[in-house]
C-alpha positions, 0 to 999 in steps of 0.5 A: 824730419827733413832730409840735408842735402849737407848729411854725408849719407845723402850726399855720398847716395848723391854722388854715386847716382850723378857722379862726380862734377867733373864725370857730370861734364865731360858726360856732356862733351864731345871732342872733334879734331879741331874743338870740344863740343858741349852736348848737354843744356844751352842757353842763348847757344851756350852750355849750362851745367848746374846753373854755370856757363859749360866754358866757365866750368871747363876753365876752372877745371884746367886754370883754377878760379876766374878772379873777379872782374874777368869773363872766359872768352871763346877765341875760336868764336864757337859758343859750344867749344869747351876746349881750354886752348881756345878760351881765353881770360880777358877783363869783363871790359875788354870782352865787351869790347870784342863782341860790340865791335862784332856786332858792329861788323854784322 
């Protein structure tokens, strides 16, 4: 017989081996005077948490669900930080714009 991740028995062993979502993320961050750093898996210089952006975890733990069409932007340029002050919800278009334009100046 198969085992469910969705039976509650397997998923409270789960939760008390890993831990909450929340204790899984802030395991991985490291906060300095000026930006909360993400320690755990990156991808292209970004955190990763459970096949999710750290910084799009971090907004959603603080501000709720990103509607759809909208990206997390990291105003203070460190693709690590997961600081919500220094993140920022913009159209999808709009942080396109941002980061051509600073590939432009590159």
């Amino acid at each position: 017989m198969a085992v469910s991740w969705r039976d509650p028995s397997v998923r409270a062993a789960r939760l008390a081996h890993y831990g909450t979502r929340e204790e899984r993320f802030w395991n991985r961050v490291k906060k300095t005077n000026s930006h909360w750093l993400w320690i755990g898996a990156t991808v292209h210089g970004h955190g990763r948490i459970n096949h999710r952006w750290a910084h799009r975890e971090s907004w959603e733990m603080h501000h709720g669900p990103i509607p759809a069409g909208y990206d997390v932007h990291h105003h203070c340029r460190v693709k690590l930080c997961v600081k919500p002050s220094h993140l920022r919800l913009m159209t999808t278009g709009d942080h396109h714009k941002i980061h051509n334009r600073e590939r432009k100046v590159k």
